[in-house]
PyMOL Python script that loads the backbone (N, CA, C, O; Angstrom):
from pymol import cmd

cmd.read_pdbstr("""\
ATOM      1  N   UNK A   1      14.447  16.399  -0.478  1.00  0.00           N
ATOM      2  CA  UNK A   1      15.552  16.849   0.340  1.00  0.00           C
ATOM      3  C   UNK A   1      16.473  15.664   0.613  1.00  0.00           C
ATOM      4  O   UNK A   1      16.151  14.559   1.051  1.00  0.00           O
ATOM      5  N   UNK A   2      17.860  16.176   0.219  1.00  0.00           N
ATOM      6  CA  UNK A   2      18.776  15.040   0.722  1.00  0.00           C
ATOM      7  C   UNK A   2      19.837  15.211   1.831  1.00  0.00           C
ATOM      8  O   UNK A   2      20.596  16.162   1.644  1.00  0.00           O
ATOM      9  N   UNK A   3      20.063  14.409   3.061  1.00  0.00           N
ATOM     10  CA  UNK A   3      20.715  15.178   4.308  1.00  0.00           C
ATOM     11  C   UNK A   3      21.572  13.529   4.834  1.00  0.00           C
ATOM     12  O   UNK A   3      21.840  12.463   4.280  1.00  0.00           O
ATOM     13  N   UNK A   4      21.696  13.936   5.748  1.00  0.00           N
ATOM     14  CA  UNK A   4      22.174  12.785   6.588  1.00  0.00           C
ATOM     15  C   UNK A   4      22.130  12.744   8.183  1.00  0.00           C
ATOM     16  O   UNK A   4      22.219  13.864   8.686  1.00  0.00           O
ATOM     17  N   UNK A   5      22.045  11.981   8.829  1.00  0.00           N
ATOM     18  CA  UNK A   5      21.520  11.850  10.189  1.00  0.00           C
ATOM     19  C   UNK A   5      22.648  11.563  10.965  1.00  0.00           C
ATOM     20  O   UNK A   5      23.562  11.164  10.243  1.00  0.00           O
ATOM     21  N   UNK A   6      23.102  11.633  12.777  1.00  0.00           N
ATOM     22  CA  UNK A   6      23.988  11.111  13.108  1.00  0.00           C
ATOM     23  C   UNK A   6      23.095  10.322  14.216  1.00  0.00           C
ATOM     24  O   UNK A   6      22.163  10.745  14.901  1.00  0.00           O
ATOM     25  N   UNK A   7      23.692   9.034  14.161  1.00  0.00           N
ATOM     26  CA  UNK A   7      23.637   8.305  15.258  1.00  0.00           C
ATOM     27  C   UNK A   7      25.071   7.650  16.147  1.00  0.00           C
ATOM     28  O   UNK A   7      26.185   7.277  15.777  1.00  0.00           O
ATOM     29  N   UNK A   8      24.417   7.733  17.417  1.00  0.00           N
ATOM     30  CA  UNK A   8      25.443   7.721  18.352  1.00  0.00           C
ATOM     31  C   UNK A   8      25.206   6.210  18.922  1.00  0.00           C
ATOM     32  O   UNK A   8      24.137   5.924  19.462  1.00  0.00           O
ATOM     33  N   UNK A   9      26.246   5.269  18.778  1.00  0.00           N
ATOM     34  CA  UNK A   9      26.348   4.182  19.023  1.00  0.00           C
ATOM     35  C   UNK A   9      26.816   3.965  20.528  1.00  0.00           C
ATOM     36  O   UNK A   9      26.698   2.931  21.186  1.00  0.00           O
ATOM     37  N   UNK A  10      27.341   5.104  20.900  1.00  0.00           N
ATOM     38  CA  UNK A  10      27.302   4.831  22.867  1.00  0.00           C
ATOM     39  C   UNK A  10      26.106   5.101  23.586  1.00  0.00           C
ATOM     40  O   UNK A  10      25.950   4.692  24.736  1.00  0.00           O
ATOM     41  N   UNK A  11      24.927   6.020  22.741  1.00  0.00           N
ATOM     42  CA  UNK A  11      23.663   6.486  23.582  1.00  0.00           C
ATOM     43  C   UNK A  11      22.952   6.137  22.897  1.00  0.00           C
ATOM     44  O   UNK A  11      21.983   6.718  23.387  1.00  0.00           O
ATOM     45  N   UNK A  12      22.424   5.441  21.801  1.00  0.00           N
ATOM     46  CA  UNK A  12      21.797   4.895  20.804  1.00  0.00           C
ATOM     47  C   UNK A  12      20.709   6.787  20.634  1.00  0.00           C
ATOM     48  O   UNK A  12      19.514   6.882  20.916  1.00  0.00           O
ATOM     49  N   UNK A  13      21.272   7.545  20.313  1.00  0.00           N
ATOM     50  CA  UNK A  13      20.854   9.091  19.974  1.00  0.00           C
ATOM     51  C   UNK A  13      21.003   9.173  18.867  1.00  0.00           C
ATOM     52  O   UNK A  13      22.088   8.835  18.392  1.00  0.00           O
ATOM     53  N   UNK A  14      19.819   9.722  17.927  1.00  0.00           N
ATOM     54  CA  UNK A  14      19.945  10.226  16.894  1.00  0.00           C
ATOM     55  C   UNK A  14      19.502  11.811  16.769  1.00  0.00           C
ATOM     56  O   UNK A  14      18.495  12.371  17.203  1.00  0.00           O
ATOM     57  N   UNK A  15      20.756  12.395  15.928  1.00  0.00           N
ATOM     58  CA  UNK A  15      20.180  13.716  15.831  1.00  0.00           C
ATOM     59  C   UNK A  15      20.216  14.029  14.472  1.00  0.00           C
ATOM     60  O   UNK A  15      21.118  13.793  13.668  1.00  0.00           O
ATOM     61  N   UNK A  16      18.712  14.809  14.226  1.00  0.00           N
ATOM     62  CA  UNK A  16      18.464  15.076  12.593  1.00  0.00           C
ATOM     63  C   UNK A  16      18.716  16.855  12.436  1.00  0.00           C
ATOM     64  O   UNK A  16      18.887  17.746  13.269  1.00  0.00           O
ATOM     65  N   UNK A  17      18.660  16.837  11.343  1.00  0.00           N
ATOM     66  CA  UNK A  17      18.696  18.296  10.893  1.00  0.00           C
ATOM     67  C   UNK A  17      17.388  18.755  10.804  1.00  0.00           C
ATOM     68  O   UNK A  17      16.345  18.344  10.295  1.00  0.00           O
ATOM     69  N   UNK A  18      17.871  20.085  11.682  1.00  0.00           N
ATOM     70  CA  UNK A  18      16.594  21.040  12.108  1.00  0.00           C
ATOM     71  C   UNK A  18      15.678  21.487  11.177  1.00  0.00           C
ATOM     72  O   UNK A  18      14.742  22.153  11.620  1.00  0.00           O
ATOM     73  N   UNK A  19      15.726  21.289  10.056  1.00  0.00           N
ATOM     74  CA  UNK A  19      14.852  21.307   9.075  1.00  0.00           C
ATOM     75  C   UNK A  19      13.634  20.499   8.908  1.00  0.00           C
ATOM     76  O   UNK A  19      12.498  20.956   8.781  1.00  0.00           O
ATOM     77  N   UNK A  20      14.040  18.992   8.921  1.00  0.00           N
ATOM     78  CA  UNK A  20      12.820  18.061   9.425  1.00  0.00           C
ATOM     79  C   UNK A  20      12.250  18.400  10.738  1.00  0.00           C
ATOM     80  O   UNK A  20      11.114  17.945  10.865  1.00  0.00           O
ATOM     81  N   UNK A  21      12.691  19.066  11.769  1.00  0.00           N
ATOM     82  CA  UNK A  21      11.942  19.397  12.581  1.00  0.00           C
ATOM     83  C   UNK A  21      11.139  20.094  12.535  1.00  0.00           C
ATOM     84  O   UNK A  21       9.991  19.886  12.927  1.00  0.00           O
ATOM     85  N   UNK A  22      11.712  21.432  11.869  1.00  0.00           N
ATOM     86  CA  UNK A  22      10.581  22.498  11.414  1.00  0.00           C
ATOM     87  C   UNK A  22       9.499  21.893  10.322  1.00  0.00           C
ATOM     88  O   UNK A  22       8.530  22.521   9.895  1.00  0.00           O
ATOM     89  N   UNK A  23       9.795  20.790  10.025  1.00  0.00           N
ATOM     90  CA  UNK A  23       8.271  19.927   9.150  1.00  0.00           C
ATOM     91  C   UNK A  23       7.995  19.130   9.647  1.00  0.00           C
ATOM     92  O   UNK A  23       7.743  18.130   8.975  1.00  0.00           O
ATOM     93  N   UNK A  24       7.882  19.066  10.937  1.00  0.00           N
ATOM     94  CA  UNK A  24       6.897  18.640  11.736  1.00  0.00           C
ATOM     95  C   UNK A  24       7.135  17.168  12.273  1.00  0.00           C
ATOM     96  O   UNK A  24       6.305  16.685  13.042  1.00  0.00           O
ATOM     97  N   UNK A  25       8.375  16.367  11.842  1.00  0.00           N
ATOM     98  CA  UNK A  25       8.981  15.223  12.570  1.00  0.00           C
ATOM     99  C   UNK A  25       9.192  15.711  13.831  1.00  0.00           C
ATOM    100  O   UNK A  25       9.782  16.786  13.725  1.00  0.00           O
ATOM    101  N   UNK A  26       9.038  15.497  14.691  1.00  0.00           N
ATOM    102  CA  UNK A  26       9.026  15.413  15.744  1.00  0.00           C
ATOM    103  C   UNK A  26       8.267  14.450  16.714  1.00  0.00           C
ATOM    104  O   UNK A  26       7.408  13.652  16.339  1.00  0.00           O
ATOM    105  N   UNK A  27       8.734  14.639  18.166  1.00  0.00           N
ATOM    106  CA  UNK A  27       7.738  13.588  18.844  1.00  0.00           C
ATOM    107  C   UNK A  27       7.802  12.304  18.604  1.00  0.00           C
ATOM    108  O   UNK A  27       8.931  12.117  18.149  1.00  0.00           O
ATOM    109  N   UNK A  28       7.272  11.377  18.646  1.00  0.00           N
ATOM    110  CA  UNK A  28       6.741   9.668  17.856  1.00  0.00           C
ATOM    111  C   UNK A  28       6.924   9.619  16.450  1.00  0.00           C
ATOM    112  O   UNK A  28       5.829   9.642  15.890  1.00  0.00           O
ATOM    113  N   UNK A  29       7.566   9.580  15.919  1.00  0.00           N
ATOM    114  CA  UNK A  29       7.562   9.482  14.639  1.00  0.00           C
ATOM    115  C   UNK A  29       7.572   7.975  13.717  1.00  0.00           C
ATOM    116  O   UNK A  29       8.643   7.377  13.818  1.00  0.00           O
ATOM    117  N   UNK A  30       6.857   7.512  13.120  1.00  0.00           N
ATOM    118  CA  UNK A  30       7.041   6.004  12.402  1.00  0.00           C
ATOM    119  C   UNK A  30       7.873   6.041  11.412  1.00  0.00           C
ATOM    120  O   UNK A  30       8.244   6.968  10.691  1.00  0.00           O
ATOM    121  N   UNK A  31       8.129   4.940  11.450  1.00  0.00           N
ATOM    122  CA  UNK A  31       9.411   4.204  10.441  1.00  0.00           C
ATOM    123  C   UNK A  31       8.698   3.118   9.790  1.00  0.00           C
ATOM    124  O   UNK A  31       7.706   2.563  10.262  1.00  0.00           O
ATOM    125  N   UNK A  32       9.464   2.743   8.267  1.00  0.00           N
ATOM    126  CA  UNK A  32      10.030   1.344   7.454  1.00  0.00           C
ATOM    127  C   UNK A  32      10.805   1.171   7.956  1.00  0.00           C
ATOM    128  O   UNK A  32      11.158   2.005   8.790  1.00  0.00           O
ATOM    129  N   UNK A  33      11.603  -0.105   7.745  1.00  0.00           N
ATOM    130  CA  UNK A  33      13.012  -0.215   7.389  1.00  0.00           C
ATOM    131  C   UNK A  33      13.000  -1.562   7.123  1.00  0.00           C
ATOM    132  O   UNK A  33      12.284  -2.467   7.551  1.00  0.00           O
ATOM    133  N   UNK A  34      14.219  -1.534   6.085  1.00  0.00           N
ATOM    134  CA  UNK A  34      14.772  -3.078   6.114  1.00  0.00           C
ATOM    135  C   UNK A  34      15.562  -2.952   5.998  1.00  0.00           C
ATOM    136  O   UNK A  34      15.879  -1.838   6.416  1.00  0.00           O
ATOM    137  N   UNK A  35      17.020  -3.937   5.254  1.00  0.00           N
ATOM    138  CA  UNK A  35      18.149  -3.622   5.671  1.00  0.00           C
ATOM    139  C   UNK A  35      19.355  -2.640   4.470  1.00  0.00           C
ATOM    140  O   UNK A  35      20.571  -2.549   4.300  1.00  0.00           O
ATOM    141  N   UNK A  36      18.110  -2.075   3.883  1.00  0.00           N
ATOM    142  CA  UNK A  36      18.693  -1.230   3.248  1.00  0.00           C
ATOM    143  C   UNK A  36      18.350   0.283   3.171  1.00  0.00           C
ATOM    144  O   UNK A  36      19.083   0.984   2.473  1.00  0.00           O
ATOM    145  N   UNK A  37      17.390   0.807   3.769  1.00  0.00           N
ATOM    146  CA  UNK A  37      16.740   1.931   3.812  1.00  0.00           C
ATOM    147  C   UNK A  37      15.869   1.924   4.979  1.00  0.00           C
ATOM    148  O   UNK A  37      15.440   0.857   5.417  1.00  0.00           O
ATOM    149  N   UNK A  38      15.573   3.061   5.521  1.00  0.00           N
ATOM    150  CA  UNK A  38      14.666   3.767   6.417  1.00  0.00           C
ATOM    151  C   UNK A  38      13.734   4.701   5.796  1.00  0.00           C
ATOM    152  O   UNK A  38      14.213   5.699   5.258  1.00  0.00           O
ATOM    153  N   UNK A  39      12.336   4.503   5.791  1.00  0.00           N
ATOM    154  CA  UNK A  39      11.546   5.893   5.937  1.00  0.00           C
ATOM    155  C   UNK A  39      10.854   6.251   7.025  1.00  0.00           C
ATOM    156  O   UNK A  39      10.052   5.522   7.609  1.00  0.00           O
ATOM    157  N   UNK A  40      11.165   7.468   7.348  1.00  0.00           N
ATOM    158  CA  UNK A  40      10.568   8.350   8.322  1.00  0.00           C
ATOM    159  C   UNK A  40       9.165   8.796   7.640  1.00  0.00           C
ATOM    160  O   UNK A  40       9.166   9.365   6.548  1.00  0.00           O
ATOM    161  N   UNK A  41       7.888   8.487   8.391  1.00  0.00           N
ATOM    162  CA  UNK A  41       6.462   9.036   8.380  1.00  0.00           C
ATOM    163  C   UNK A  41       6.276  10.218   8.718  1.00  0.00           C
ATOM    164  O   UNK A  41       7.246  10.548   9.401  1.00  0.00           O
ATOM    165  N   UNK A  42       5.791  10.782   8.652  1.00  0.00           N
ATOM    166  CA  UNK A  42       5.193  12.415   8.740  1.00  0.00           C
ATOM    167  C   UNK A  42       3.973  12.020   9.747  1.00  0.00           C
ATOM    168  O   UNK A  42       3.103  11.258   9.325  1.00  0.00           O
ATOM    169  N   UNK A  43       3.932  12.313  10.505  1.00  0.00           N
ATOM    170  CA  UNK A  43       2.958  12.698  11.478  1.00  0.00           C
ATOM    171  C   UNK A  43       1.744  12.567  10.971  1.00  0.00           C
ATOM    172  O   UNK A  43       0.945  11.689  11.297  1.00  0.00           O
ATOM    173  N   UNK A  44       1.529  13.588  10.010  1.00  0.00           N
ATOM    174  CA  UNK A  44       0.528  14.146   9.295  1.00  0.00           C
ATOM    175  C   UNK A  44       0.199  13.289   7.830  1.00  0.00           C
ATOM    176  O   UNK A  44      -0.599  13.746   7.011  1.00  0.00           O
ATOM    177  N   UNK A  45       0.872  12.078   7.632  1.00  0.00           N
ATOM    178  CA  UNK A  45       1.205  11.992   5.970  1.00  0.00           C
ATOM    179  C   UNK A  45      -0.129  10.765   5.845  1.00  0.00           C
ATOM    180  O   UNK A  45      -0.235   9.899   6.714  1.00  0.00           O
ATOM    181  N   UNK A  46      -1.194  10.845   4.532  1.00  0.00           N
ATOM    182  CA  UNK A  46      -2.028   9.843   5.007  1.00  0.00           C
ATOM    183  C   UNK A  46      -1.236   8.614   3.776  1.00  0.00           C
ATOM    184  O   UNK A  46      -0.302   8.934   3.041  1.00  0.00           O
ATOM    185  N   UNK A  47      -1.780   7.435   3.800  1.00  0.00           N
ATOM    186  CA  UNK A  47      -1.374   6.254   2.741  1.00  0.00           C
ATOM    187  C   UNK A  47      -0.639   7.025   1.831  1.00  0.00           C
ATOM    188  O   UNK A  47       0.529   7.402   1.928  1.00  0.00           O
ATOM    189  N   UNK A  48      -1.773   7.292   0.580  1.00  0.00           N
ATOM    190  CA  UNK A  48      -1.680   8.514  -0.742  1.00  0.00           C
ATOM    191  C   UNK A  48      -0.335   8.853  -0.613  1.00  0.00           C
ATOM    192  O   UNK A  48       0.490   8.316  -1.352  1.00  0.00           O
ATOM    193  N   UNK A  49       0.084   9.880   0.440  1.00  0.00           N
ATOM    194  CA  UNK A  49       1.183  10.752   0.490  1.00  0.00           C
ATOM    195  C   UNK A  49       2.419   9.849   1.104  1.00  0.00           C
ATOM    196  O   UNK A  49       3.555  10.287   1.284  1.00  0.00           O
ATOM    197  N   UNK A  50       2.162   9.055   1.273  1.00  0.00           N
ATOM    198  CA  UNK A  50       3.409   7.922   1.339  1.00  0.00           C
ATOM    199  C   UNK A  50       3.871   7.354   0.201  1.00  0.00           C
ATOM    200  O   UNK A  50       4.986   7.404  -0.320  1.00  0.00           O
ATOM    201  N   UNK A  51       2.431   6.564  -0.259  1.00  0.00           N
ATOM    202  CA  UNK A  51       2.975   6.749  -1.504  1.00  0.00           C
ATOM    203  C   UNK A  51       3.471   7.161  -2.873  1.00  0.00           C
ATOM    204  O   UNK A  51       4.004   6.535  -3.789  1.00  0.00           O
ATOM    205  N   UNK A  52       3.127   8.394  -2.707  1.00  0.00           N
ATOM    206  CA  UNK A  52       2.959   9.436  -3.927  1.00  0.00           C
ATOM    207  C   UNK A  52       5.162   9.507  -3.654  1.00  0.00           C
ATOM    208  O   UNK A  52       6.043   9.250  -4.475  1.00  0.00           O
ATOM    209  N   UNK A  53       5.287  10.022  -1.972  1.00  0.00           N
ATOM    210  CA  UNK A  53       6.495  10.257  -1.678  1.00  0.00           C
ATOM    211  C   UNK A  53       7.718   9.343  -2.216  1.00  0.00           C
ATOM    212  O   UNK A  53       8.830   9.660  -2.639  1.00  0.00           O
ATOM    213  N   UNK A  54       7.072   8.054  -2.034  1.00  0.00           N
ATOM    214  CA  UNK A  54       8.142   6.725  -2.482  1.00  0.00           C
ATOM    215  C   UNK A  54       8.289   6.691  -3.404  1.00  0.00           C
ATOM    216  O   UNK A  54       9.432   6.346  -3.705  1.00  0.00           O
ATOM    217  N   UNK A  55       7.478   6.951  -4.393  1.00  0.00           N
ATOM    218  CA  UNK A  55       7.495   6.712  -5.744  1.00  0.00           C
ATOM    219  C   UNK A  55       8.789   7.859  -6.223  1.00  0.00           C
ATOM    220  O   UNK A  55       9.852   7.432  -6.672  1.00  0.00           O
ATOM    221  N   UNK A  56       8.534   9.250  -6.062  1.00  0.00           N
ATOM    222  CA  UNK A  56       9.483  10.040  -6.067  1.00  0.00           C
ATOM    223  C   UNK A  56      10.950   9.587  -5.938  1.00  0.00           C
ATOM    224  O   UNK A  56      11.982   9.538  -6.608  1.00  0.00           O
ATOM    225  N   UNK A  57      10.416   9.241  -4.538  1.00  0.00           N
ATOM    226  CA  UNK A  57      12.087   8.748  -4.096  1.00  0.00           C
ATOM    227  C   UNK A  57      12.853   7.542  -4.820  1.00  0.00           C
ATOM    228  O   UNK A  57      14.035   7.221  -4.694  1.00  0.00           O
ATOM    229  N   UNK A  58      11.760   6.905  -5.688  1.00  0.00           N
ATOM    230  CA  UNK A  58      12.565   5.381  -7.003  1.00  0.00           C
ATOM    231  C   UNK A  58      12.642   6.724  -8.176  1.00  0.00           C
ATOM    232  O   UNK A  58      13.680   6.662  -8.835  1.00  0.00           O
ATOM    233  N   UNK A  59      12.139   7.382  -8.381  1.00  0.00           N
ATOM    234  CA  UNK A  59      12.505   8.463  -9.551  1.00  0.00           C
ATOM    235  C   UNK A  59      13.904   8.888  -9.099  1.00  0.00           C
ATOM    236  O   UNK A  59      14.768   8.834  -9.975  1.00  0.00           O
ATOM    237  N   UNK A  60      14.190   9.204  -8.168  1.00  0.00           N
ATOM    238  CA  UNK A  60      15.115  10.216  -7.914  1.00  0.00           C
ATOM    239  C   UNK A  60      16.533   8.784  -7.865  1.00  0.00           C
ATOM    240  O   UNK A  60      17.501   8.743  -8.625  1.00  0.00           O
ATOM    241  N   UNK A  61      16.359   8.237  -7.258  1.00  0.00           N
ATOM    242  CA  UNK A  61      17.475   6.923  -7.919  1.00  0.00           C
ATOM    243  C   UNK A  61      17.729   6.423  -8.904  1.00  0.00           C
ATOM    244  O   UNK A  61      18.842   6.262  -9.406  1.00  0.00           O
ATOM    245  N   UNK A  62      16.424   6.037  -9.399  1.00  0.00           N
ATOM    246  CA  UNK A  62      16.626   5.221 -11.147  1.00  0.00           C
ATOM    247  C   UNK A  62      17.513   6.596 -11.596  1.00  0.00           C
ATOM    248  O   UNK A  62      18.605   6.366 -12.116  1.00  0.00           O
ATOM    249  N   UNK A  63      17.117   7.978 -11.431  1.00  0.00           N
ATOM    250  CA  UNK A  63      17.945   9.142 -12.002  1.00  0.00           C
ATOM    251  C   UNK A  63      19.589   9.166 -11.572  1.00  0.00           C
ATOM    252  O   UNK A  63      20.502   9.548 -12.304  1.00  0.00           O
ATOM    253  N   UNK A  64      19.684   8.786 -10.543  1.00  0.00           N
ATOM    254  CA  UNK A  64      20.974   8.887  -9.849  1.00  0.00           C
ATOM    255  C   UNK A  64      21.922   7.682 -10.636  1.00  0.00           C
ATOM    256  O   UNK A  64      23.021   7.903 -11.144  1.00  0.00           O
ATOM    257  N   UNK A  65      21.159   6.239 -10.605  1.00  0.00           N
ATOM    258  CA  UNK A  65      21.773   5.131 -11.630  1.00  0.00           C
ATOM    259  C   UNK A  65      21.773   5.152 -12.801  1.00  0.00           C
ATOM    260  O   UNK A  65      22.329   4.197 -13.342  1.00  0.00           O
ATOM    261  N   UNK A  66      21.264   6.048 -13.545  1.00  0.00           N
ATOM    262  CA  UNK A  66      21.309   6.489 -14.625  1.00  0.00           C
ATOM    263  C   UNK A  66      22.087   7.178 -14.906  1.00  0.00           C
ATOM    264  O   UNK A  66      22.333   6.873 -16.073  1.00  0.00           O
ATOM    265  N   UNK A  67      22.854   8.156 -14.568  1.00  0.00           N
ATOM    266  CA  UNK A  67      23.595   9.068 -14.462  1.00  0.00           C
ATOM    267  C   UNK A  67      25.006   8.490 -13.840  1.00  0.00           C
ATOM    268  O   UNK A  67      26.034   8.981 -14.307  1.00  0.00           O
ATOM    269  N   UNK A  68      25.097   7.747 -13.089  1.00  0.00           N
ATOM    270  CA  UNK A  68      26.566   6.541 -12.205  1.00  0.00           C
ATOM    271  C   UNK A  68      26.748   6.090 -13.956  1.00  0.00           C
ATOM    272  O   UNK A  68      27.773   6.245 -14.621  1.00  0.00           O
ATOM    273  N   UNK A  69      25.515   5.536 -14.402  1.00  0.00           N
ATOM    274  CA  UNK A  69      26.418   4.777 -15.907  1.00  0.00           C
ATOM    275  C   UNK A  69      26.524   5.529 -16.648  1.00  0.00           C
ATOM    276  O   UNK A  69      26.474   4.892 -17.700  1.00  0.00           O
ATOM    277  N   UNK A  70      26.658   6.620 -16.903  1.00  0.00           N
ATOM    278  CA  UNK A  70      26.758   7.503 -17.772  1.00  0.00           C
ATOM    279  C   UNK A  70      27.844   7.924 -17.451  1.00  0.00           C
ATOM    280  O   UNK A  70      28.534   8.358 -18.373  1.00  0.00           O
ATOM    281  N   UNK A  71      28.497   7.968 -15.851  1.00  0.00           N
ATOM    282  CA  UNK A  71      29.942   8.256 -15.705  1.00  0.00           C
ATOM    283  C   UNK A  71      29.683   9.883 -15.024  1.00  0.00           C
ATOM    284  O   UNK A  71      30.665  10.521 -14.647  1.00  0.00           O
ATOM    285  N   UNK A  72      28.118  10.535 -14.899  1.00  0.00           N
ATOM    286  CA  UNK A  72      27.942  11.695 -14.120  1.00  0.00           C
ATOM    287  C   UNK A  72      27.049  11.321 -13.380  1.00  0.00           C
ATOM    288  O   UNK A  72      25.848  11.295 -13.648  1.00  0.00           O
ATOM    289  N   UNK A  73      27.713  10.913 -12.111  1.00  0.00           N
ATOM    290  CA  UNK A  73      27.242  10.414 -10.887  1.00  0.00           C
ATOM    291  C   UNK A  73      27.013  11.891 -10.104  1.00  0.00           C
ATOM    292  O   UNK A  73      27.949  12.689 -10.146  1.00  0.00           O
ATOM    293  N   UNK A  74      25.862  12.237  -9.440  1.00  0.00           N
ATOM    294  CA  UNK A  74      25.646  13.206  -8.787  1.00  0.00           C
ATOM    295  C   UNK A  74      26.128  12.631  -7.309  1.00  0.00           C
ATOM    296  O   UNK A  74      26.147  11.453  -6.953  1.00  0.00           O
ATOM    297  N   UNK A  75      26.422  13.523  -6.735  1.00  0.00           N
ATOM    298  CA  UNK A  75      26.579  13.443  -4.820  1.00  0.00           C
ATOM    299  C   UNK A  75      25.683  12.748  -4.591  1.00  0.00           C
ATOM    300  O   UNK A  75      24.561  12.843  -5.088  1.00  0.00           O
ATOM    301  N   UNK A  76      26.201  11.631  -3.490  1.00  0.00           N
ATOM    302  CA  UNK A  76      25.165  10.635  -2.824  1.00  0.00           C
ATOM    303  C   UNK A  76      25.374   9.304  -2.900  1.00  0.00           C
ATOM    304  O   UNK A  76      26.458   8.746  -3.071  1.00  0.00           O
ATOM    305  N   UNK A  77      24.329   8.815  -2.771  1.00  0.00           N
ATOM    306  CA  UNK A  77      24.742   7.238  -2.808  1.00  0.00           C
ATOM    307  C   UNK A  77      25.245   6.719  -4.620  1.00  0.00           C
ATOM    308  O   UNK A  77      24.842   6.944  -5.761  1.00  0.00           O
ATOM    309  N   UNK A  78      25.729   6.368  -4.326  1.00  0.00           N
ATOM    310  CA  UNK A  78      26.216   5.780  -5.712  1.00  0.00           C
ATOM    311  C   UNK A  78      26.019   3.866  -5.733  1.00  0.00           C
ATOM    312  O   UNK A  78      26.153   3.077  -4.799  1.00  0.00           O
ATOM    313  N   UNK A  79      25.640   3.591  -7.271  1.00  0.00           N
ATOM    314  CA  UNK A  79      25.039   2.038  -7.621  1.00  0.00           C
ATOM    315  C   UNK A  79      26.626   0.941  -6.633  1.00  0.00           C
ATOM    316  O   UNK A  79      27.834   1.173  -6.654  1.00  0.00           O
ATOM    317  N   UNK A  80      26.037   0.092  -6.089  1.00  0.00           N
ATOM    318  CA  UNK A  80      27.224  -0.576  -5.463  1.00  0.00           C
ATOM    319  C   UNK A  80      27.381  -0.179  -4.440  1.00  0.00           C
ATOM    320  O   UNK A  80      28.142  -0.877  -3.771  1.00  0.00           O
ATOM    321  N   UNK A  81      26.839   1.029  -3.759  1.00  0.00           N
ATOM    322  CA  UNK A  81      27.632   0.777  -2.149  1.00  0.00           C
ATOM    323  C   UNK A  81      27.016  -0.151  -0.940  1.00  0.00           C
ATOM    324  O   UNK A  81      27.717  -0.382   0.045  1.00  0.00           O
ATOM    325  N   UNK A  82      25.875  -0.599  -1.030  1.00  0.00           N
ATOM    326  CA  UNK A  82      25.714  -1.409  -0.034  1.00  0.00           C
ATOM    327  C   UNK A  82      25.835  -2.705  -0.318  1.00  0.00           C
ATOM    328  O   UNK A  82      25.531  -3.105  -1.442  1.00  0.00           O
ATOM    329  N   UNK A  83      26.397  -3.741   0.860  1.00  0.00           N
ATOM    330  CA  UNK A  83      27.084  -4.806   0.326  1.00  0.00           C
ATOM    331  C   UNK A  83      25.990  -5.191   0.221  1.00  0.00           C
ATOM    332  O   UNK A  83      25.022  -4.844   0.897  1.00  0.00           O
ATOM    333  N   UNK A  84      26.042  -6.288  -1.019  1.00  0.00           N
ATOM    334  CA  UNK A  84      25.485  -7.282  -0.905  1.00  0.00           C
ATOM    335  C   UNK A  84      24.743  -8.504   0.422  1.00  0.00           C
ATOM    336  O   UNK A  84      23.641  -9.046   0.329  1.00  0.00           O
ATOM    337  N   UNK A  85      25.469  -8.624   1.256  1.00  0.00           N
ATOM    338  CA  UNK A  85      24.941  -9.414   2.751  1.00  0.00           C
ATOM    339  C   UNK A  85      23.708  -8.116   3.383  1.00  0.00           C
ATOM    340  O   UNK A  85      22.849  -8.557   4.147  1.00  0.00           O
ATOM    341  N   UNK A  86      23.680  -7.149   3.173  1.00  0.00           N
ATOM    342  CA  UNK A  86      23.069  -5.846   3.692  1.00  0.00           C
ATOM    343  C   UNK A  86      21.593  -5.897   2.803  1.00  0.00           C
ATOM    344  O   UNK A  86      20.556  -5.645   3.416  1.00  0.00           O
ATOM    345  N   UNK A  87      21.553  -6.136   1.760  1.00  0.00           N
ATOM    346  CA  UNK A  87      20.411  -6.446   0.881  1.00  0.00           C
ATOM    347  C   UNK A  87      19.626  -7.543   1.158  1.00  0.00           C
ATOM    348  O   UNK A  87      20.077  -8.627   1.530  1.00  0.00           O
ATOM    349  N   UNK A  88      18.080  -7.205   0.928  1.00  0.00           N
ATOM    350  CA  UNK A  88      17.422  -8.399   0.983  1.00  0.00           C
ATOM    351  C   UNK A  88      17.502  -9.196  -0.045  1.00  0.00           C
ATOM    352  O   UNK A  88      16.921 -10.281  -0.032  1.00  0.00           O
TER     353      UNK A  88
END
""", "prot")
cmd.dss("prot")
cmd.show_as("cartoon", "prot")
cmd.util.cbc("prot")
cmd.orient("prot")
C-alpha cells in the first residue's frame, strides 16, 4: 500500500489514513527511521515479517528506478528527490 501521512508542524500531530488503522496501527506503535525513510511496526509483526516486508519494499523501488530510467516513472517518489544533505 502506498499513501501519505499529514503532519502538523504547530501540534507536532500526525494523522494517517484510516486504513492503517483498521490494520491494527494503532495505540504505541514502533518506528525506524533515518533520514530518509520511516517504518511503522505492526503491533503484531514478529522479526521474519519485518523482514520479509522490507525486502518487498527494495523490490517495489529497484521497480520504480527501473522504470524512472526507462522514462515510465510510475506515481511516487521518483530517483533524485531527496537531497543529497538528507541522505546518510
Amino acid at each position: 500500500m502506498k499513501g501519505s501521512i499529514s503532519i502538523s508542524e504547530r501540534s507536532n500531530v500526525t494523522w494517517f489514513p484510516k486504513t492503517l488503522i483498521k490494520q491494527g496501527f494503532k495505540g504505541r506503535v514502533e518506528f525506524i527511521l533515518n533520514t530518509a525513510t520511516i517504518t511503522l511496526i505492526h503491533p503484531n509483526a514478529s522479526l521474519d515479517d519485518i523482514e520479509t516486508s522490507l525486502k518487498m519494499i527494495l523490490k517495489d523501488i529497484q521497480l520504480r528506478r527501473k522504470l524512472a530510467r526507462e522514462n515510465r516513472a510510475p506515481m511516487g517518489v521518483e530517483e533524485g528527490s531527496v537531497s543529497k544533505e538528507a541522505t546518510p
